[in-house]
C-alpha positions as CSV (number, residue, x, y, z in Angstrom):
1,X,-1.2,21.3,-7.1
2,X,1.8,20.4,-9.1
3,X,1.0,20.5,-12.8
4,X,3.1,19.6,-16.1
5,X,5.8,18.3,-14.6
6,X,7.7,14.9,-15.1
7,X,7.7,12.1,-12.6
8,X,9.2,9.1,-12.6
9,X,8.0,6.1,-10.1
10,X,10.3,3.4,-9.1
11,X,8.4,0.9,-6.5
12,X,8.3,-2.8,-5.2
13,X,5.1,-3.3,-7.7
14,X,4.8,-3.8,-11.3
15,X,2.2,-2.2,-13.4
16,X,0.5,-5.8,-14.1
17,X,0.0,-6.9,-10.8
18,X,-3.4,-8.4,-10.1
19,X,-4.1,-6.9,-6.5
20,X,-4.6,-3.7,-5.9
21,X,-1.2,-1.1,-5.0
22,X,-1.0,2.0,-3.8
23,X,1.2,2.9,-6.2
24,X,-0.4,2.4,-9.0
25,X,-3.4,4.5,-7.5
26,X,-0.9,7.1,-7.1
27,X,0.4,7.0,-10.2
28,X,-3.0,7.3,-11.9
29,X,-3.8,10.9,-9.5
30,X,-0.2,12.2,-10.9
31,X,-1.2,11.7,-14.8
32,X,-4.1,14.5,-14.4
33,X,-2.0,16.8,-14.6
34,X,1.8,15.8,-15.0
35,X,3.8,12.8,-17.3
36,X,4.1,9.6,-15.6
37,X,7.1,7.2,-16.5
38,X,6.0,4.1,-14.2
39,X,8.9,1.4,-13.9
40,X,8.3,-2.5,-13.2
41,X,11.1,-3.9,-10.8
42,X,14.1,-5.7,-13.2
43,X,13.9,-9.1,-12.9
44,X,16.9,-11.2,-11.3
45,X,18.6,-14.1,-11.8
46,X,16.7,-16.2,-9.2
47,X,13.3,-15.3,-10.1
48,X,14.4,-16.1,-13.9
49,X,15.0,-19.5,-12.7
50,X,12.0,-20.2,-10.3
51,X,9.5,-18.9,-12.3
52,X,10.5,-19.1,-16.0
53,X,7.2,-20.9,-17.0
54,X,5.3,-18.2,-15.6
55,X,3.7,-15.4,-18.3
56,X,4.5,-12.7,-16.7
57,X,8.1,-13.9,-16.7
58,X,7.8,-14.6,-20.2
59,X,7.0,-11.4,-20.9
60,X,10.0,-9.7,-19.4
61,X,12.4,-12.3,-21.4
62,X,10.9,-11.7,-24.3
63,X,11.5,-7.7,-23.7
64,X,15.3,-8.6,-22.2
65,X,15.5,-10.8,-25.4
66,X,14.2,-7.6,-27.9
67,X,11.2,-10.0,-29.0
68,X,8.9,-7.2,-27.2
69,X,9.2,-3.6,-26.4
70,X,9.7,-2.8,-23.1
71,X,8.6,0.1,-22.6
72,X,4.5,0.4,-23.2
73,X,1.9,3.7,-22.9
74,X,-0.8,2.9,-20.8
75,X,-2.7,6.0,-21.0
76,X,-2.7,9.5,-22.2
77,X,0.1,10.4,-19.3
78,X,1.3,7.3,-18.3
79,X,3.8,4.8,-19.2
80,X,5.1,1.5,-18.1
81,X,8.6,0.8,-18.5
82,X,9.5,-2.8,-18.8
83,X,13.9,-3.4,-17.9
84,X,15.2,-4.8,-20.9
85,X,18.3,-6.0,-18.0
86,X,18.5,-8.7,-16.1
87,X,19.8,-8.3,-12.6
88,X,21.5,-10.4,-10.2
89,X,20.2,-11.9,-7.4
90,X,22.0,-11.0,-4.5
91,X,19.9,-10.4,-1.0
92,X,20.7,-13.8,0.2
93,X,24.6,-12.4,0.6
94,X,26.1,-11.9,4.2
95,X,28.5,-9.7,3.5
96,X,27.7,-6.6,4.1
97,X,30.5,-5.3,1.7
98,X,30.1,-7.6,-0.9
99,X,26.1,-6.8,-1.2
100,X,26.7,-3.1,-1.5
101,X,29.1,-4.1,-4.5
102,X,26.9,-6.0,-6.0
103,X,24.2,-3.7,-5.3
104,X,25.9,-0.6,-6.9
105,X,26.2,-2.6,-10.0
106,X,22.6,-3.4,-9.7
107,X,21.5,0.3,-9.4
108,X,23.6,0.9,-12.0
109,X,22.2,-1.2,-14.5
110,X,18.9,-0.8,-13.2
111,X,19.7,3.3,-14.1
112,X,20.6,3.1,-17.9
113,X,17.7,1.1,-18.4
114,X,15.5,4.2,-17.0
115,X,17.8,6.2,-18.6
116,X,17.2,5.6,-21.9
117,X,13.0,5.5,-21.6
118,X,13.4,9.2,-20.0
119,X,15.4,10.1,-22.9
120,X,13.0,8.2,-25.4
121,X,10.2,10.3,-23.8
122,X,12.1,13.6,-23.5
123,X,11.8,13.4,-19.4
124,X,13.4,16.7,-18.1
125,X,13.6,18.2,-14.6
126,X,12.4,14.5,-13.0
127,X,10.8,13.8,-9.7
128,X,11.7,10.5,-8.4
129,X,9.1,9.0,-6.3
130,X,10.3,6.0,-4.8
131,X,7.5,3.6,-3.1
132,X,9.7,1.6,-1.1
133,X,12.3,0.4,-3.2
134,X,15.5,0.3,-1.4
135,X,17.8,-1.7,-2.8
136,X,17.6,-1.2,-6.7
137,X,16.9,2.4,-6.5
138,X,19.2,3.3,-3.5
139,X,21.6,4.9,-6.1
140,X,19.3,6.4,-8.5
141,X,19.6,10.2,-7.1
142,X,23.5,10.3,-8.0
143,X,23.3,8.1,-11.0
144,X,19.3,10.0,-12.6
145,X,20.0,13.2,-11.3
146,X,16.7,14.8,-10.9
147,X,15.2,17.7,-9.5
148,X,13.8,16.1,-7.0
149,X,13.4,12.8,-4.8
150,X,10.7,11.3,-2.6
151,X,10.9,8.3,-0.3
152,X,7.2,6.7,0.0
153,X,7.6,4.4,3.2
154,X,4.3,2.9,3.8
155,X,4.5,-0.4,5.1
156,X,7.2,-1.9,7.6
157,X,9.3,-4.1,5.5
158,X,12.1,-4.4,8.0
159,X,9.8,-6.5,10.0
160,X,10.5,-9.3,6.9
161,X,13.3,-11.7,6.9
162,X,13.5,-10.6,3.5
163,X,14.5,-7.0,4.1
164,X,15.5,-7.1,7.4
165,X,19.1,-8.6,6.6
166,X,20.2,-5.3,4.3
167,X,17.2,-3.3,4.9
168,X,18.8,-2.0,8.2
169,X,21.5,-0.4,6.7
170,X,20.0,0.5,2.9
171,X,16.6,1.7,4.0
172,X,18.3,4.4,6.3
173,X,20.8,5.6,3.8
174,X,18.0,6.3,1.2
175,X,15.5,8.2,3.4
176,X,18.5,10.4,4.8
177,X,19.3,10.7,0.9
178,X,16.0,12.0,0.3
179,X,14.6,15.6,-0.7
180,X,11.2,14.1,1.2
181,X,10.0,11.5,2.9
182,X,6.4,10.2,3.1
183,X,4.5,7.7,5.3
184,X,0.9,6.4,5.8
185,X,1.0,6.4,9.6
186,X,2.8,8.4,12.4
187,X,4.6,5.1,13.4
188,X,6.7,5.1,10.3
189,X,7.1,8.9,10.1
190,X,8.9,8.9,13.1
191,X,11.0,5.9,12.1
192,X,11.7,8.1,8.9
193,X,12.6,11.4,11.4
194,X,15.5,9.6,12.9
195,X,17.1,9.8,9.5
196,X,15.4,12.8,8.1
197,X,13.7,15.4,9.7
198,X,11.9,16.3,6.4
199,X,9.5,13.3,7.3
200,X,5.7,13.3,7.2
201,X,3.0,11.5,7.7
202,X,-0.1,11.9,5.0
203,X,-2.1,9.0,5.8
204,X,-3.7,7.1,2.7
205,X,-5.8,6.9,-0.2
206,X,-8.4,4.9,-0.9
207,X,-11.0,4.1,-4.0
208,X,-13.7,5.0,-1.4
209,X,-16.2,5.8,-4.2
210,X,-16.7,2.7,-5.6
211,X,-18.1,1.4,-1.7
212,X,-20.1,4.8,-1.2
213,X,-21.7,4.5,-4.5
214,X,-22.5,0.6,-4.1
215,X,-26.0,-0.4,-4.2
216,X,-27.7,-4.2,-5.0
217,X,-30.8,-5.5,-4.5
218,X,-29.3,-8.9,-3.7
219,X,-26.1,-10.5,-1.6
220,X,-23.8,-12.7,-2.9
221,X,-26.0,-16.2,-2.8
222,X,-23.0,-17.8,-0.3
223,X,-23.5,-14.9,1.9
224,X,-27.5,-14.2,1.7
225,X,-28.3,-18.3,3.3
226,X,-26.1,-16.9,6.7
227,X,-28.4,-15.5,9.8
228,X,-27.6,-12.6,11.2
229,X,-26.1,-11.3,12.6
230,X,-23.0,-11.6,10.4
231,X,-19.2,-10.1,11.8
232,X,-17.2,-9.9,9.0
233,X,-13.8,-9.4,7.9
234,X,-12.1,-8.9,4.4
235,X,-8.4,-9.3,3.6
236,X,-6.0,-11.7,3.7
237,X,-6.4,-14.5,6.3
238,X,-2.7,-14.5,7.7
239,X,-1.1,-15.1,11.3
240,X,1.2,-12.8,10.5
241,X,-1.8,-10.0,10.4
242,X,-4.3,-11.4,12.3
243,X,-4.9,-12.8,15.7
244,X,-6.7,-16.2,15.6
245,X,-7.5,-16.1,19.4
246,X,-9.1,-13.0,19.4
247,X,-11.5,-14.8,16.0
248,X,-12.2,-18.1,18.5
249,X,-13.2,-16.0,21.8
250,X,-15.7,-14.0,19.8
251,X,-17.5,-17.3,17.9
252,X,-16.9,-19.2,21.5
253,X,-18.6,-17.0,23.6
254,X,-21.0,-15.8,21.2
255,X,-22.8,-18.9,18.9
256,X,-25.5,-16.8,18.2
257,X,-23.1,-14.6,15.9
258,X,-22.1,-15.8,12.7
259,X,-18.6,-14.6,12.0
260,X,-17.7,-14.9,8.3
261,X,-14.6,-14.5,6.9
262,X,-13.4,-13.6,3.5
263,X,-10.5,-14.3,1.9
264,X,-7.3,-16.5,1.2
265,X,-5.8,-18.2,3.8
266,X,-2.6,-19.4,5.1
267,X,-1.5,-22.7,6.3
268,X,-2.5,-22.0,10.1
269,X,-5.2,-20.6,9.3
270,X,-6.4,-23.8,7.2
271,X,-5.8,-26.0,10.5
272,X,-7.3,-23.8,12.8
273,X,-10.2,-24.6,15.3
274,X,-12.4,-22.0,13.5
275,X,-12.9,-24.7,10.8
276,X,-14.7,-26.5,13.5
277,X,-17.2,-24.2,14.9
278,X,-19.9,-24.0,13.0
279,X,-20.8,-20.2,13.5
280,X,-17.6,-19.1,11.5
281,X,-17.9,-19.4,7.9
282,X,-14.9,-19.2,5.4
283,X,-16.4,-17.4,1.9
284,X,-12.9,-18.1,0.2
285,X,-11.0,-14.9,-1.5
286,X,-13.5,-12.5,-4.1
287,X,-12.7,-10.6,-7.0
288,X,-12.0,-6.6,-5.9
289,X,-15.3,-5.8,-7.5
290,X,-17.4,-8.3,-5.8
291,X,-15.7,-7.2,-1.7
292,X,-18.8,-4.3,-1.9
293,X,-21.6,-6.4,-2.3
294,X,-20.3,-9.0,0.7
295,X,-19.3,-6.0,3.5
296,X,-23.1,-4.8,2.4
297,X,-24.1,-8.2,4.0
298,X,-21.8,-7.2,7.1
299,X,-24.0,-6.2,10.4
300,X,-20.4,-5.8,12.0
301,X,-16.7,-5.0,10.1
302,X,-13.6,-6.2,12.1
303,X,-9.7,-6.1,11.8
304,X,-8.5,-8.8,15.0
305,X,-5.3,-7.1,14.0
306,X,-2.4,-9.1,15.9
307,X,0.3,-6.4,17.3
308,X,4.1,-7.1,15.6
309,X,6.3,-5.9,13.7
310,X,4.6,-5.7,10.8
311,X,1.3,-4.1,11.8
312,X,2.3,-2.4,14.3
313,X,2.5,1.2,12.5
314,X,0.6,-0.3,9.6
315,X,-2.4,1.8,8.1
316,X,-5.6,0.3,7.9
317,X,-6.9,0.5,4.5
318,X,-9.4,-1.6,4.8
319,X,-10.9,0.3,7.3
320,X,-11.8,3.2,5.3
321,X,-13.5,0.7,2.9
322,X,-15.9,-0.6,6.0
323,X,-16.6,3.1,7.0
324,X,-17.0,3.8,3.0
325,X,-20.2,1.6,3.5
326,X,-21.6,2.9,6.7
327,X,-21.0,-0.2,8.9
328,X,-19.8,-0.1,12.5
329,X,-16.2,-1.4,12.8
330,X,-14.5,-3.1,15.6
331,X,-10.5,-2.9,15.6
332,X,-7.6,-3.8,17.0
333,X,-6.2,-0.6,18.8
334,X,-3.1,0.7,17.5
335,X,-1.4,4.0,16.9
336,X,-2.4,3.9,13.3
337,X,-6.3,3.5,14.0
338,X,-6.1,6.9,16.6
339,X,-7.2,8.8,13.2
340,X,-10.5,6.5,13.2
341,X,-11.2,7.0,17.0
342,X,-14.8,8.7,16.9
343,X,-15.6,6.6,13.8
344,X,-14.8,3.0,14.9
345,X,-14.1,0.9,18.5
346,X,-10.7,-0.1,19.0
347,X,-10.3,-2.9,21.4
348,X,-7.1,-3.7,23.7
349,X,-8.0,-7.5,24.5
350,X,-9.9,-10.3,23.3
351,X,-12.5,-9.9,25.9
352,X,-13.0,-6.5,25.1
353,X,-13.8,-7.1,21.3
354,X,-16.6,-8.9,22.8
355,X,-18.1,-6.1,24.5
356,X,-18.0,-3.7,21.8
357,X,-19.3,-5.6,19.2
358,X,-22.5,-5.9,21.7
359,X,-22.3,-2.3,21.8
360,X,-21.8,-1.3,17.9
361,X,-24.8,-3.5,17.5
362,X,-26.6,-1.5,19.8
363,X,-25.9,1.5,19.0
364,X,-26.0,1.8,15.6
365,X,-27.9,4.7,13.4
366,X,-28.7,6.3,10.3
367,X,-26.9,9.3,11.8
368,X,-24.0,7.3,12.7
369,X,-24.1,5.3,9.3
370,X,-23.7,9.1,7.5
371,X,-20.9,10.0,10.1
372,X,-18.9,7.1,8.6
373,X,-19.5,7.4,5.1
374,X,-18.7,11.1,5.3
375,X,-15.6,10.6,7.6
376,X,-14.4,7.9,4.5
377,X,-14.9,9.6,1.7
378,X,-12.2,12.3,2.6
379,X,-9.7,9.6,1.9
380,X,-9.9,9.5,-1.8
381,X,-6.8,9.1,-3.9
382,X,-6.6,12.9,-5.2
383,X,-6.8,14.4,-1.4
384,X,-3.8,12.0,-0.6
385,X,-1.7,13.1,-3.5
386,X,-2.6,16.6,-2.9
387,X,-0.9,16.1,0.5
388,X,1.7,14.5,-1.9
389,X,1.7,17.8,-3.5
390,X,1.5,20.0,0.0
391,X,4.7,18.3,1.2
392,X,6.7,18.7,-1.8
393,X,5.4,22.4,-1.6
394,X,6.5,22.6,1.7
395,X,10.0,21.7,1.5
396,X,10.8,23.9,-1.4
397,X,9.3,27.0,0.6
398,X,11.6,25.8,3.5
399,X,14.5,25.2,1.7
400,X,14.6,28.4,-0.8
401,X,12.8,31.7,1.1
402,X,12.7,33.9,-1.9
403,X,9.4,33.5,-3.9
404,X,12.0,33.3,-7.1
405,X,13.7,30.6,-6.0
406,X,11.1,28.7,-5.6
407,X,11.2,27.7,-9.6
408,X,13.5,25.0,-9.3
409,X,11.3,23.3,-11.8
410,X,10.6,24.6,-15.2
411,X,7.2,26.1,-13.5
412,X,7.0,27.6,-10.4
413,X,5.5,25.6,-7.6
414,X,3.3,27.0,-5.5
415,X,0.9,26.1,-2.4
């Protein structure tokens, strides 16, 4: 446990974002027991432009323009730090040299900005913990200073054309940069070693309690009219995660299943034969709250993850909230879903999610049901930052061998 320290979070999220982050979850376990300084990314010129009518933009002019403060306490420990700078837009650049100009300045900017809310809050002795933010906060170390630095890498955003252009050469300069460096699945971590051997992978959190501790006497009315049994899946409905073919083989060969899928789709999804068949059923997206009551209505959970990539190392978040309920869960097999081996089927082909479905229906039980729920609801939030903690622990023992030495922060930090 790490307690009364200061820790600022830089990330790709903002505070006011409407879908769940990881971040933000995180951020929430760290104000127990330290100060949180939790900073939105600084808008750029581009986005200015796109989006100007949008409130949230609004919002950030209005702070840029000194009509609103910027920099906002959200709770007792936490606070949300609004850049009063506007930065340019510069990721479309093909010069390598002239986007790491460009870039500095960015950090730079980006920097006084923090700057001046750690100073406003009396920040001392900082941890950086950077989710993923490798351009703006590539500099931060040499320009903030602090005590400590952490590189969160949780997702594979090199797979994007966004990222992928820079992202080669910045992401790699920022893990090696780094005191630590943290990842959600062994994929990543060993992407991370190559740079860093101080690289680990401490899985993920989840809000597990709030599917454990769900209980309704009725489904959703949409869902309640469907026979069983139902196949379900809840996420995003994108061909850039999922693998349609693997969706039509099971409703084909199976029209005695009902396969319903929740969730907001993309453009090949809309078109897609599924629409035809009249044993797969498209629920639309839900409000977070309302995902419980529909995976309730779930005989079987699936993830007809399609390999790339972008999945490939991915963890599968929503996997621990099928297994939070109890309910047998077919997945895609990857390297990432070897942690969930004795708890769910991982298939290798289309053909096979077939037969395991048949055989999660079968051989479901109350014991089984338990097994799950207990296997899920060791992924909460606090265990994961407790790992967070372990790591940090970790280095410090490795890097500094005398007990005394260990008090690089004001208080001593121990396992």
């Amino acid at each position: 446990m790490i307690k009364g320290r200061d820790i600022l979070i830089v990330c790709q999220q903002a505070w006011d974002i409407e879908i769940g982050s990881n971040c933000k979850n995180i951020a929430i376990e760290f104000s127990k027991h330290n100060r949180v300084l939790y900073v939105n990314p600084a808008l750029d010129r581009i986005t200015m432009i796109r989006h100007r009518s949008d409130k949230k933009i609004k919002r950030r002019l209005n702070v840029i323009n000194k009509k609103e403060a910027g920099l906002i306490k959200i709770s007792e420990n936490i606070w949300n730090l609004y850049p009063d700078k506007l930065l340019e837009s510069i990721n479309w650049l093909r010069s390598e040299w002239l986007f790491k100009l460009f870039n500095k300045r960015n950090n730079k900017v980006f920097a006084e900005v923090i700057k001046r809310a750690l100073t406003a809050l009396d920040f001392k002795d900082t941890i950086i913990f950077n989710d993923g933010d490798m351009f703006r906060s590539l500099y931060l170390k040499e320009l903030l200073r602090p005590s400590f630095s952490i590189y969160y890498y949780r997702d594979n955003y090199l797979a994007t054309d966004y990222y992928r252009r820079h992202g080669k050469i910045s992401q790699p300069l920022v893990i090696k940069k780094s005191d630590l460096c943290l990842t959600n699945s062994d994929y990543l971590a060993d992407y991370c070693k190559k740079y860093n051997s101080n690289s680990f992978n401490i899985g993920q959190g989840c809000d597990v309690a709030s599917f454990i501790n769900f209980s309704s006497p009725h489904l959703p009315a949409d869902i309640a009219v469907i026979p069983k049994p139902v196949i379900g899946y809840v996420g995003a409905l994108l061909t850039s995660r999922l693998d349609i073919e693997i969706l039509l083989h099971i409703a084909r060969y199976n029209p005695d299943w009902n396969i319903v899928l929740i969730g907001p789709e993309d453009d090949s999804f809309v078109s897609s034969e599924l629409h035809l068949l009249k044993n797969v059923h498209f629920l639309g997206a839900k409000h977070g709250d309302d995902l419980a009551a529909y995976i309730s209505a779930f005989d079987i959970c699936i993830n007809p993850q399609v390999i790339n990539e972008l999945t490939v190392g991915n963890y599968p978040r929503k996997i621990d909230e099928y297994l939070a309920m109890g309910k047998p869960v077919v997945a895609t097999k990857t390297l990432a879903m070897d942690m969930f081996k004795t708890y769910a089927y991982t298939a290798n082909s289309k053909e096979q999610y077939l037969t395991l479905i048949k055989r999660a229906l079968e051989e479901d039980s109350p014991e089984a049901h338990a097994d799950r729920i207990r296997f899920a609801s060791m992924h909460t939030w606090t265990n994961h930052v407790n790992a967070i903690y372990n790591a940090i622990t970790r280095t410090l023992s490795s890097r500094y061998k005398a007990p005394h030495q260990l008090q690089l922060f004001d208080n001593p930090i121990t396992a």
